[in-house]
VMD Tcl script that draws the C-alpha trace (Angstrom):
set ca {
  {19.34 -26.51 -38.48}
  {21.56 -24.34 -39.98}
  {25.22 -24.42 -38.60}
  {27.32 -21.04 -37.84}
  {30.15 -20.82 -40.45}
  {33.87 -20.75 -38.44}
  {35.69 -19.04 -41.04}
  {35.82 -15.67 -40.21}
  {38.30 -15.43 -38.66}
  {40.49 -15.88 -42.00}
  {38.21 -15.23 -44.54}
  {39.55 -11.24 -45.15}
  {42.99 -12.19 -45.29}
  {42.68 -15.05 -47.86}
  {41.36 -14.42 -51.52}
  {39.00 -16.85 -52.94}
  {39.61 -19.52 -55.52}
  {40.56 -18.60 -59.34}
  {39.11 -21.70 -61.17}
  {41.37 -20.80 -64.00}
  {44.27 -20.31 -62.30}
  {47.84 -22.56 -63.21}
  {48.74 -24.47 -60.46}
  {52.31 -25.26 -59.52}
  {54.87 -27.06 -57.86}
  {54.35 -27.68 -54.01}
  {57.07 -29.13 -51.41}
  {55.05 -30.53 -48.07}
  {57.90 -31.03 -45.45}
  {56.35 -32.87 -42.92}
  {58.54 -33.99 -40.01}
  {56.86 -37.54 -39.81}
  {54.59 -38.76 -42.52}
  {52.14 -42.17 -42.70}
  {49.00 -43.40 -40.96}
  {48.00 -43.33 -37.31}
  {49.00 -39.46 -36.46}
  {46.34 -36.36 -37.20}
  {48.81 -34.50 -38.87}
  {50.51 -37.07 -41.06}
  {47.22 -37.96 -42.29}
  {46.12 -34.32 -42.73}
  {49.25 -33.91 -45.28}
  {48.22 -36.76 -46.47}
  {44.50 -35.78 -47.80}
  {46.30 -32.48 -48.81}
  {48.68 -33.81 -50.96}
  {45.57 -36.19 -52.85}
  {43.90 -33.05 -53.09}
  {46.18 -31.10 -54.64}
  {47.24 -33.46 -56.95}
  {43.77 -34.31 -58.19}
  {43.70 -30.55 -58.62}
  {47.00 -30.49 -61.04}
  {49.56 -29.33 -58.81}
  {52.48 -30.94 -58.91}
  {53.45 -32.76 -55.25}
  {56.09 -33.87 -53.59}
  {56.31 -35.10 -49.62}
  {59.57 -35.25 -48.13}
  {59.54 -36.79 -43.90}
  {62.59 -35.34 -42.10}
  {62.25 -39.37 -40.24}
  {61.98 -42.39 -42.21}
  {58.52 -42.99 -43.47}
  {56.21 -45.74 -42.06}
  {53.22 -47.17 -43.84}
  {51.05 -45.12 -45.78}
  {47.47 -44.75 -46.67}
  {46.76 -46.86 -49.86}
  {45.51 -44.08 -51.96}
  {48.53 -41.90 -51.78}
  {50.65 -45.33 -52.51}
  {48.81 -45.79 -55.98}
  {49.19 -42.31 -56.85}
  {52.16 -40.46 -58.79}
  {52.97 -38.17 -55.85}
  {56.84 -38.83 -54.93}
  {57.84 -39.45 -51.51}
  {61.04 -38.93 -50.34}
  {62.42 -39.14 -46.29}
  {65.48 -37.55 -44.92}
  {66.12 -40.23 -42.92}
  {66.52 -38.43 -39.67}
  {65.89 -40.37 -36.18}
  {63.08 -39.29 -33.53}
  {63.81 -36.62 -31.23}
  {67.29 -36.23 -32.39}
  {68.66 -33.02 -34.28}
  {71.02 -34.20 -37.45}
  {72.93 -30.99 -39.71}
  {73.13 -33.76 -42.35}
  {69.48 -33.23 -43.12}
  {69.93 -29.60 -44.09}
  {72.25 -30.94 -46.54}
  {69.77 -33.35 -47.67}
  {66.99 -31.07 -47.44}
  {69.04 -28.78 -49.93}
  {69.74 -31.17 -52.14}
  {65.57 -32.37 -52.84}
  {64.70 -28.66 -53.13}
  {67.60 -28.11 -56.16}
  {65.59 -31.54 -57.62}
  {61.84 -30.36 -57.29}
  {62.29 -26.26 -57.61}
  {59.03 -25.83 -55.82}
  {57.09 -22.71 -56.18}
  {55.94 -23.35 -52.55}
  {57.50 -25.08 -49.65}
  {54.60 -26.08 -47.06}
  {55.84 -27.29 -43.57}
  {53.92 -29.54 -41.06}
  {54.86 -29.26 -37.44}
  {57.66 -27.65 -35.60}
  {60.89 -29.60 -36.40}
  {60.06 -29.75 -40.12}
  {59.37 -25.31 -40.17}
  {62.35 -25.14 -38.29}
  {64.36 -27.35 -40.76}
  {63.15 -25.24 -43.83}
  {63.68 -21.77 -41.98}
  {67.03 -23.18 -41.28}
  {67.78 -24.17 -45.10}
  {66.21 -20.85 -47.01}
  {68.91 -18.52 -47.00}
  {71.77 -21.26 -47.94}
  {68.85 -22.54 -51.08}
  {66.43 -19.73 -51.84}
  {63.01 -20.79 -53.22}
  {59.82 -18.21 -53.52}
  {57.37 -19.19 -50.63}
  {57.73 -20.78 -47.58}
  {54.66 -21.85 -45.02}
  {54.86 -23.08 -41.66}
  {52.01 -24.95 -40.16}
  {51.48 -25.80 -36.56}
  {49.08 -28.69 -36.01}
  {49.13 -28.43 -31.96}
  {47.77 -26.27 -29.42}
  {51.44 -26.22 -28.28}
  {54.84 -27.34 -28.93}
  {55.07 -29.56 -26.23}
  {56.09 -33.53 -27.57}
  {53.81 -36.09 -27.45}
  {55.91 -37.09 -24.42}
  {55.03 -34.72 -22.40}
  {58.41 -32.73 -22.38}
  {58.41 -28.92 -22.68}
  {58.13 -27.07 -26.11}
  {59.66 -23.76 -25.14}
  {63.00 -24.29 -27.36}
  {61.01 -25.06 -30.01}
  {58.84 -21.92 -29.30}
  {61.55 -19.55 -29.29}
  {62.74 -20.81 -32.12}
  {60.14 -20.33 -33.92}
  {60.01 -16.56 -33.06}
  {64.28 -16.30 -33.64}
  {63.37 -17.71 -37.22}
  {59.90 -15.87 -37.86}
  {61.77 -13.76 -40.43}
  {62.65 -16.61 -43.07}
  {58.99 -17.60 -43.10}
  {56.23 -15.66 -45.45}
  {53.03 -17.13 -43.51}
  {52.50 -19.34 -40.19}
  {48.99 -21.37 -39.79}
  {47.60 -23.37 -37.27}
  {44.95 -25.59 -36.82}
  {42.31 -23.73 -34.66}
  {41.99 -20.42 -33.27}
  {42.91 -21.82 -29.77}
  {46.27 -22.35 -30.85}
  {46.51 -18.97 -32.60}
  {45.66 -17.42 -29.95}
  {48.44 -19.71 -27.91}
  {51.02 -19.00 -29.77}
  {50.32 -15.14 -30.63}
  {50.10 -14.73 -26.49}
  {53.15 -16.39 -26.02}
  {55.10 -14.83 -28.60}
  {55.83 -18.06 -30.82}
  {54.85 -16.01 -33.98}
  {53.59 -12.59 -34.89}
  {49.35 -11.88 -34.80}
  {49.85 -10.28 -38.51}
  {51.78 -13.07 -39.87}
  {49.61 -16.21 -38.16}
  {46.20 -17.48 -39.33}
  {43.82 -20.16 -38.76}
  {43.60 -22.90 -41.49}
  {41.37 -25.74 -40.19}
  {41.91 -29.56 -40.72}
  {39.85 -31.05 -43.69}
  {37.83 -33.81 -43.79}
  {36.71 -36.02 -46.54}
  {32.88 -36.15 -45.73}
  {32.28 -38.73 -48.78}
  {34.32 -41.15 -46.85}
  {33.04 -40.63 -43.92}
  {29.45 -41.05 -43.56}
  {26.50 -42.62 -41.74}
  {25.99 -45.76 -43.65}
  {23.80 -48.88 -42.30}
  {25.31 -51.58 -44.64}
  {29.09 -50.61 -42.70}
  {27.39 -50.07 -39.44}
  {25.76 -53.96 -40.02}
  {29.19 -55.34 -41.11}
  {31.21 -53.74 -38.33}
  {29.17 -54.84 -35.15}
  {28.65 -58.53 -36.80}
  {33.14 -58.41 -37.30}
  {33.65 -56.38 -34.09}
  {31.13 -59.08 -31.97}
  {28.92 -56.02 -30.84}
  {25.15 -56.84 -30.24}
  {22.99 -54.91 -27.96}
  {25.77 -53.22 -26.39}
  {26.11 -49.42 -26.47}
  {29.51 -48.93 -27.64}
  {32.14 -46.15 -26.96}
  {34.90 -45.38 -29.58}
  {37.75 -43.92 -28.41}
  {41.40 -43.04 -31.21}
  {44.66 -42.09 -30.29}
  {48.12 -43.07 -29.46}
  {48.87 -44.42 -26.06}
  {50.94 -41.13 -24.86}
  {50.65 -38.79 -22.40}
  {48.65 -35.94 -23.88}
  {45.46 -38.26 -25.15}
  {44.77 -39.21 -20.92}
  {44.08 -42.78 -21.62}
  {44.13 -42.94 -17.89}
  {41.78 -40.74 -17.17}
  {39.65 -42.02 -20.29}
  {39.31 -45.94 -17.88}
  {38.75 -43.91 -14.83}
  {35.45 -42.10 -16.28}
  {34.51 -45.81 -18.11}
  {34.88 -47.56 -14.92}
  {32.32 -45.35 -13.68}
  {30.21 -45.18 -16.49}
  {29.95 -49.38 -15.91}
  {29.27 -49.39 -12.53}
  {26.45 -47.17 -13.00}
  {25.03 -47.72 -16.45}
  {21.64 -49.73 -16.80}
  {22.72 -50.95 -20.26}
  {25.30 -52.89 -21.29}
  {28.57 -50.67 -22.51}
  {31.62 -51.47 -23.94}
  {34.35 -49.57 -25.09}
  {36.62 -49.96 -28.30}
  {39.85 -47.95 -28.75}
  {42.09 -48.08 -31.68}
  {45.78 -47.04 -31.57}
  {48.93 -47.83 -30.42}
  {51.89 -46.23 -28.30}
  {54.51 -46.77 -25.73}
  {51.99 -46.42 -22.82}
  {49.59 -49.46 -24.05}
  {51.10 -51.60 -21.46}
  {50.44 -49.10 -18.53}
  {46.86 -48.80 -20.18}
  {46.10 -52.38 -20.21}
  {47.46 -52.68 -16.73}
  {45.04 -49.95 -15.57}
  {42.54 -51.48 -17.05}
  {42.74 -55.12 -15.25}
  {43.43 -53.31 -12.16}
  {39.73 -51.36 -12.78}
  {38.15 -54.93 -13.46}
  {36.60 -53.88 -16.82}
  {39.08 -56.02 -18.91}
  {35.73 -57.91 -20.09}
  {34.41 -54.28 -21.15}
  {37.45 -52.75 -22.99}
  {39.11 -54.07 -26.39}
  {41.98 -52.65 -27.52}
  {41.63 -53.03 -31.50}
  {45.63 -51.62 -32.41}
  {45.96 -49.13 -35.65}
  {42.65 -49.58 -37.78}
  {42.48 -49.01 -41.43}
  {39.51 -49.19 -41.74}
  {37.75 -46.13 -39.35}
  {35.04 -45.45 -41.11}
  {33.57 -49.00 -40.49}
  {34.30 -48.93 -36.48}
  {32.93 -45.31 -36.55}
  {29.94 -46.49 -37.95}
  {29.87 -49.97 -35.71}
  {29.91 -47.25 -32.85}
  {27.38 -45.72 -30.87}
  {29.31 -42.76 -29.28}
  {32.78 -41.00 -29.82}
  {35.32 -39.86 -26.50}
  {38.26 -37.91 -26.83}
  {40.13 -37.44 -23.18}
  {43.15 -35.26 -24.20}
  {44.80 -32.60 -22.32}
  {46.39 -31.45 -25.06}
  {45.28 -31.10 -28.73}
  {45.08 -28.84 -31.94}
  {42.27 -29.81 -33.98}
  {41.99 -33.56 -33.77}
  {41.09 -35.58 -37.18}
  {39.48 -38.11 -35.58}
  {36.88 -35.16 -34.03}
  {36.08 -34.64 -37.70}
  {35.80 -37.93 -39.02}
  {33.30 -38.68 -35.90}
  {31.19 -35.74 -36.32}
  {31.42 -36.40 -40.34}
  {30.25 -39.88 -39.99}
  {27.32 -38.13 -37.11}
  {28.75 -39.84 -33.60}
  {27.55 -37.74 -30.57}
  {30.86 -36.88 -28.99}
  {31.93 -36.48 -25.76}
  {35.09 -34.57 -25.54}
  {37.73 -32.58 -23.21}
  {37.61 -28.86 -23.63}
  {41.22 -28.45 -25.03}
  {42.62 -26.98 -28.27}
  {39.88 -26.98 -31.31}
  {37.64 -29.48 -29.67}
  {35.00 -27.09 -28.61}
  {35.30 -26.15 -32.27}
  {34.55 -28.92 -33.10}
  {31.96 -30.01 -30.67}
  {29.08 -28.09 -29.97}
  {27.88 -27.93 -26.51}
  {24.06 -29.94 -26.71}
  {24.66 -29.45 -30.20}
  {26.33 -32.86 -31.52}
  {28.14 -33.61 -28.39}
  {29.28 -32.50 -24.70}
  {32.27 -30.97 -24.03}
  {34.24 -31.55 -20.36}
  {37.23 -29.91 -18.33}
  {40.20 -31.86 -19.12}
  {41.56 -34.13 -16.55}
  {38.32 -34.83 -14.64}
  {37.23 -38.31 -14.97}
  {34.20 -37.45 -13.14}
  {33.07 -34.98 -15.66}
  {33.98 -37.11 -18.48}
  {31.61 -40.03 -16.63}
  {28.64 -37.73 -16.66}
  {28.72 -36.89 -19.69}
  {28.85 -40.10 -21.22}
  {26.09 -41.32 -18.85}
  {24.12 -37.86 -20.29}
  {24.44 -39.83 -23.97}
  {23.40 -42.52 -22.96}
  {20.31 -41.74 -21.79}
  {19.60 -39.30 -24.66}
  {15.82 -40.17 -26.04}
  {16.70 -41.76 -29.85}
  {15.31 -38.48 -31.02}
  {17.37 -36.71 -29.45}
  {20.17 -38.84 -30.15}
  {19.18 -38.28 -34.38}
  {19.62 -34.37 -34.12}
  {23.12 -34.66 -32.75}
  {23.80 -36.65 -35.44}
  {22.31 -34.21 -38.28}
  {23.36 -31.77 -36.43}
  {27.48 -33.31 -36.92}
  {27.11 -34.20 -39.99}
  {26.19 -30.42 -41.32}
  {29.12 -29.05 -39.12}
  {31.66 -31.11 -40.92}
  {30.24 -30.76 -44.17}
  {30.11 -26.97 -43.93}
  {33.10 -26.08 -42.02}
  {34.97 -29.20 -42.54}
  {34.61 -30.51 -45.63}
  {38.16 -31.26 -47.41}
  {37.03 -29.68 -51.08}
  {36.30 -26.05 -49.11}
  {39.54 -26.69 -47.27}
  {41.93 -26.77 -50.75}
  {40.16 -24.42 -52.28}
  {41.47 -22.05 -49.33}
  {45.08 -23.35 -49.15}
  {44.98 -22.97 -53.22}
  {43.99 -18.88 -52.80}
  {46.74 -18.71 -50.29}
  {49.37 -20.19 -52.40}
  {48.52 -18.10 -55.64}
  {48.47 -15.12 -53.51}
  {51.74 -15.65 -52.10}
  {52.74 -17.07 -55.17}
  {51.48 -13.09 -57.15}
  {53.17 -11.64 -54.27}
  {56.65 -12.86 -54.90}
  {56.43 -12.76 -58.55}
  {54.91 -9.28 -59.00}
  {52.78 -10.27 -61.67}
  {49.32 -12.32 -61.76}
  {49.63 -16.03 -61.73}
  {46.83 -18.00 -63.97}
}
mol new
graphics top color blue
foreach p $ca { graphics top sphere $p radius 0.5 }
foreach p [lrange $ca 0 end-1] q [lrange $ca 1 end] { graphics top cylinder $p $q radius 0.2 }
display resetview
């Protein structure tokens, strides 16, 4: 079947890929960096990328940097953290900030979420440097503690002007932020996530290995990824399996990874629904492709998203999903198509429509997965993903030099 391309929406304002062109030097400011967050992990595969394609990188976290995926450990990229604390503002880290871009001289500064554009905005005009891009990997600013994002909104708007190019993660957000007059609609476009689609795959050997480690036999079993805070709905995630057990004529279980400060409240919820014998709380995985593939299904019960990673990986790998209709998920997730997508907040909905997988015909069941895996690959696929970024940094790049760059 052949999948609709979701590019369009960029694909005028974005040149394609000279082969022969000289890369350069790029900065990513990311405000956190390491695994177990979408966007950390999405600068992460970036970063690989571009360095496998000769650009010279260099990742500096405005907080202090936790653990780190293994490949970009072993390679030559430098890492370097402000040292910054969570959720409070320091004017030491301009300083700091200042100081790394006088080291590198990068040719382009690329930010990841809002405290980390805002930093750089704040910096350019005390430490020129050619090209500056802000990327917002939300559907909103709001914090992953469910306090408002408006300050950071309308700052984002007061410092438009020291920015050459905003991007976020799905046209959802675009959309968001265009309406509410975060950024301008000619200086915003849609960038999706990448995925690396060699990594994640169907493959029975892992599939095998992960239900013999994982203790999985005959069970169906749901996969659910995220941290335990407000916007992923773990709550209403154990209210939709509780129901899904007590009327499911198969035996279901359901696996999440991640961690967070509401895993106590979770657990709690979930003795108080009587399933503890049903849920198992695995903690931060490293190794996702194997539960992915140890799985039978994939749920995502957010209120609040951009463009998840783990939506990518699940489709990649071919998991029917079952997911909340927020941010990029429907994007993601095509309705009968390799998954269901559900109003957020409604346990009852999100119930049905894992019951509705469940009792999908194996057949039927094999499409969705096809059907996933050719999404991702097309749309998705990390290699199509850099070769867009790289045509946006040499044209910004030609831009601010006057001259072609090879």
């Amino acid at each position: 079947m052949k999948v609709q391309s979701l590019e369009g929406a960029v694909a005028a304002t974005v040149a394609e890929p000279n082969v022969h062109s000289r890369p350069g030097r790029v900065m990513m400011v990311s405000t956190a960096l390491g695994v177990g967050g979408g966007a950390e992990e999405q600068v992460m595969l970036l970063s690989l990328g571009l360095r496998a394609r000769g650009w010279e990188v260099r990742i500096v976290s405005l907080v202090p940097l936790i653990p780190v995926s293994a490949e970009l450990e072993a390679s030559d990229i430098q890492l370097a953290s402000l040292g910054m604390k969570r959720g409070i503002p320091d004017p030491r880290a301009m300083l700091s900030l200042i100081k790394e871009l006088r080291g590198f001289q990068p040719d382009i500064v690329h930010c990841h979420m809002p405290q980390a554009n805002l930093l750089a905005r704040a910096v350019r005009p005390f430490q020129p440097f050619p090209v500056l891009i802000s990327t917002l990997h939300n559907l909103t600013m709001e914090r992953v503690n469910g306090s408002s994002g408006r300050f950071l909104e309308l700052a984002h708007r007061w410092t438009d002007r020291f920015s050459d190019l905003t991007t976020a993660i799905c046209n959802a957000a675009v959309n968001n932020y265009v309406q509410r007059g975060s950024v301008p609609a000619e200086k915003i476009a849609v960038f999706y996530n990448g995925v690396n689609t060699l990594d994640f795959q169907a493959d029975a050997e892992l599939r095998q290995e992960g239900r013999r480690t994982l203790g999985l036999e005959g069970e169906f079993a749901w996969l659910a990824i995220g941290r335990f805070e407000r916007a992923k709905d773990f709550p209403n995630l154990i209210q939709a399996f509780k129901i899904v057990v007590e009327q499911a004529q198969q035996e279901v279980v359901l696996l999440i990874c991640g961690r967070g400060s509401l895993e106590n409240d979770i657990r709690a919820q979930v003795q108080a629904c009587g399933i503890e014998e049903r849920v198992r709380f695995l903690g931060v995985r490293r190794d996702i492709p194997r539960v992915m593939n140890a799985a039978d299904g994939f749920v995502l019960s957010s209120y609040l998203e951009g463009l998840p990673m783990v939506l990518l990986q699940a489709s990649s790998v071919g998991m029917p999903i079952v997911t909340t209709d927020v941010g990029g998920n429907a994007e993601v997730v095509i309705e009968g198509a390799n998954g269901f997508v559900v109003p957020a907040r409604d346990d009852r909905a999100l119930a049905r429509a894992m019951q509705r997988v469940l009792k999908l015909p194996d057949t039927e069941r094999l499409r969705m997965s096809e059907f996933g895996r050719q999404l991702a690959r097309e749309n998705f696929e990390i290699e199509r993903i850099l070769d867009r970024w790289e045509a946006l940094y040499r044209e910004q790049m030609r831009r601010k030099s006057g001259r072609p760059i090879h």
